[in-house]
Structure formats: structure tokens, C-alpha cells
N, C-alpha and C positions, 0 to 999 in steps of 0.2 A: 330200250332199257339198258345194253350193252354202253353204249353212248355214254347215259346217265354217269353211269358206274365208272365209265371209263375215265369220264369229266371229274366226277370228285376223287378218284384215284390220284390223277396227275394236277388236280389242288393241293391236294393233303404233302403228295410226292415233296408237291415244292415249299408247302410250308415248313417241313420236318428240314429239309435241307436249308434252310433259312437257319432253323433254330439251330442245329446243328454246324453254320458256319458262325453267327454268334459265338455257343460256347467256345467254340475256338478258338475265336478272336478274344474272350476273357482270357481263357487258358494262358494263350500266346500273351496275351498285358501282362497278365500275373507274373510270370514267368520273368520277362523282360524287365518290370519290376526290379522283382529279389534276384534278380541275377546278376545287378550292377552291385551289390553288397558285398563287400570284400574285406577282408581281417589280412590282416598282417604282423611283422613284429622286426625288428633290428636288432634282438635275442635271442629268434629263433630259426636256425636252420637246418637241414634233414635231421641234425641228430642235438638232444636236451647237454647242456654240458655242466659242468660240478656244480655251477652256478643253480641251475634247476635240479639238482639234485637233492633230496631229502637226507637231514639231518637227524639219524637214528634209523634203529631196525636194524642196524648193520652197516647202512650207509653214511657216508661220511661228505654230503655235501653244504652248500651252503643257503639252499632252500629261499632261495629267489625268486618272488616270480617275474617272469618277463615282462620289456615289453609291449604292447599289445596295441594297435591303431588299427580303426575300422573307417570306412567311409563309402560314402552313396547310399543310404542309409534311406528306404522306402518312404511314402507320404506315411501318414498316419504315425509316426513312430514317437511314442511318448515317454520311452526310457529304451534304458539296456540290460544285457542282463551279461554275464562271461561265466563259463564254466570250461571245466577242466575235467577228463573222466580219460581213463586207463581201462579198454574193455578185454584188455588180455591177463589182469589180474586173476587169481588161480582162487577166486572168490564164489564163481558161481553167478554173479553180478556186477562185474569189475568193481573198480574204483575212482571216486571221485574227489578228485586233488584240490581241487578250487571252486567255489560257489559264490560270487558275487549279483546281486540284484539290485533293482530302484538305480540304479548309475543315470544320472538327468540325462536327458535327451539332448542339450548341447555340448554334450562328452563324446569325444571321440578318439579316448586313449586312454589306456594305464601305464603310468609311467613303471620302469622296473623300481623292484621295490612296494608296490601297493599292495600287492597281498598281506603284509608283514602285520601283525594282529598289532592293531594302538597306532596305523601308520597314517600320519597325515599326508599322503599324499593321495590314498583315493579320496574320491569326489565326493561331498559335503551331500549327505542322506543317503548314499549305498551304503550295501549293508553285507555284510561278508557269514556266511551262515556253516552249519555245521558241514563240514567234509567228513569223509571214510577215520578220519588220524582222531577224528572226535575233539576238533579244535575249530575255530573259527577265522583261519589264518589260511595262506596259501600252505599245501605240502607237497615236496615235491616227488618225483619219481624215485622210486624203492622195490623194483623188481625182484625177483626171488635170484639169487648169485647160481649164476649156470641158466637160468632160462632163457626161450628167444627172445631177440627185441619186442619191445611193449610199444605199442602207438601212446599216444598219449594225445587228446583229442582238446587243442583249441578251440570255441565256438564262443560267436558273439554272435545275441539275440537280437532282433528288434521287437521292442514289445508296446501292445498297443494300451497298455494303464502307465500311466504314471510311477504308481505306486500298485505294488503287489504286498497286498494285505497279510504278511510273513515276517518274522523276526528273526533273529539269529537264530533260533532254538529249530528251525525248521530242519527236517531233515533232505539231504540231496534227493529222495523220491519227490517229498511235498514239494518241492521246488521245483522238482522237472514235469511234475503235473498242472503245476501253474502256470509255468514256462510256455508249455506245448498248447496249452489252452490259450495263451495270449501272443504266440510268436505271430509277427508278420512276416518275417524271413529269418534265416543266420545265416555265418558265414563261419566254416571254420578250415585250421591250418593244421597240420598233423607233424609231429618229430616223435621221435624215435630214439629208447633208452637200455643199454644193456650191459648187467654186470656179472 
């Protein structure tokens, strides 16, 4: 009887270890995957400069957004998505600067300037939705005068719809809940602003 026991013991042993080098080897794909997905920018480096800086509040910049080139870009990937969000904002929830979604799937850039509300240079069906400034425009960095440096968090999505069932009117939550629900990977780049 020991035998028996012993015998489907060390089947069972090696099936789990089967299944368990599997998920692994998903793990490891997935991984390798989103990990070639890279954001970049020729606007942006350690630190946001008057160009990315918000116009009002106190600040006096010219509210640009950068910018922005992604590439390696996962299978299944049937749009983009690029957001902007300030998690050091004295909010309780930071802040989110730029909200762009639906950007077609053979985009692989915003040029500087595409945030700009009426701008024909983002790409033909994205859709630019409400940010923190309660506009539907890029805004930029507006730190509180005397606080630490603020991150200010680049991220470009890859997302597996087309089309996210959302209009301008949506708010940065409803979007990062549609977002999250539909990302296949992002990529994002971090700078840094303080006045």
C-alpha cells in the first residue's frame, strides 16, 4: 500500500511541477512581451522646462505638451492611450495633466504641440478628455511655489479595443478604469518640476 501512495505521490509531484514550469514560461513571455515597449520624448529630460509649464495659477509658462514617441508596441494592440498625472499634487489624489485615448494603432508619436485644445496635429479619432484644470487640452506643471519637486508621470498605453466607448466629457477616473481594464502593457518616462 506504502508503494501505491508512494507511486501517485511522485505522479502528482511531477505533474504540479509541469504546471508550475508552464506558468512560468507564460509569466516569462508576458513579461518579455511588455518589456520591449518603450515611450520616449526629444522634450523631455530629467527636468519639464517653461515650455511644459502651465499657464495660470501663478505660473507663468507656455503649456506645451511634448513630444512623445513609443515603440515595440505588443501583439494584439489596437490603439493608444497617453496620460499625464502629478502624484505629488497636495490633492489627496494628485493630478492629471493630459488625458488622451482611441490614438489609432499605427501612431507612434505626438508630435509637440498636440495637446493644444482644436490642434490638428493629434491623430484623426483621438480624443483629448477632461484633465484636473477641467479642460480638454494638455495642462502643464503648476506646483505649489516653495514645494518639492513634483514627478510628473509620462505613460503610453497599449490597449486591446480600438475604440474605448468614452467622450471628452469623461472624467480622468472613468478613463483610468477603462484604461486598466484594457492595457496590454505601458511604458512610461518620469521629469521632474519645481518652483
Amino acid at each position: 500500500m506504502e508503494g501505491v501512495f508512494a507511486s501517485a505521490w511522485g505522479c502528482m509531484r511531477g505533474r504540479i511541477f509541469s504546471i508550475m514550469l508552464a506558468i512560468a514560461a507564460l509569466c516569462v513571455a508576458g513579461q518579455a512581451v511588455a518589456s520591449g515597449f518603450t515611450l520616449t520624448s526629444s522634450d523631455l529630460g530629467g527636468q519639464l522646462t517653461e515650455k511644459q509649464v502651465f499657464s495660470g495659477f501663478g505660473c507663468q509658462g507656455q503649456n506645451i505638451s511634448p513630444a512623445l514617441k513609443w515603440s515595440h508596441a505588443p501583439a494584439g494592440t489596437k490603439s493608444f492611450a497617453v496620460t499625464v498625472y502629478d502624484p505629488d499634487a497636495p490633492t489627496g489624489s494628485g493630478w492629471w495633466h493630459w488625458i488622451v485615448f482611441n490614438i489609432p494603432a499605427e501612431i507612434n508619436e505626438l508630435l509637440s504641440g498636440s495637446g493644444s485644445m482644436g490642434s490638428s496635429q493629434l491623430p484623426k479619432g483621438s480624443i483629448q478628455s477632461i484633465t484636473d484644470f477641467g479642460k480638454t487640452e494638455f495642462g502643464g506643471a503648476c506646483p505649489p511655489a516653495g514645494d518639492k519637486p513634483h514627478q510628473y508621470i509620462f505613460t503610453v498605453f497599449a490597449v486591446d479595443e480600438a475604440k474605448l466607448s468614452l467622450d471628452e466629457h469623461a472624467s480622468p477616473a472613468m478613463v483610468g478604469f477603462f484604461l486598466n481594464q484594457h492595457a496590454i502593457a505601458k511604458a512610461s518616462l518620469v521629469a521632474y518640476y519645481q518652483r
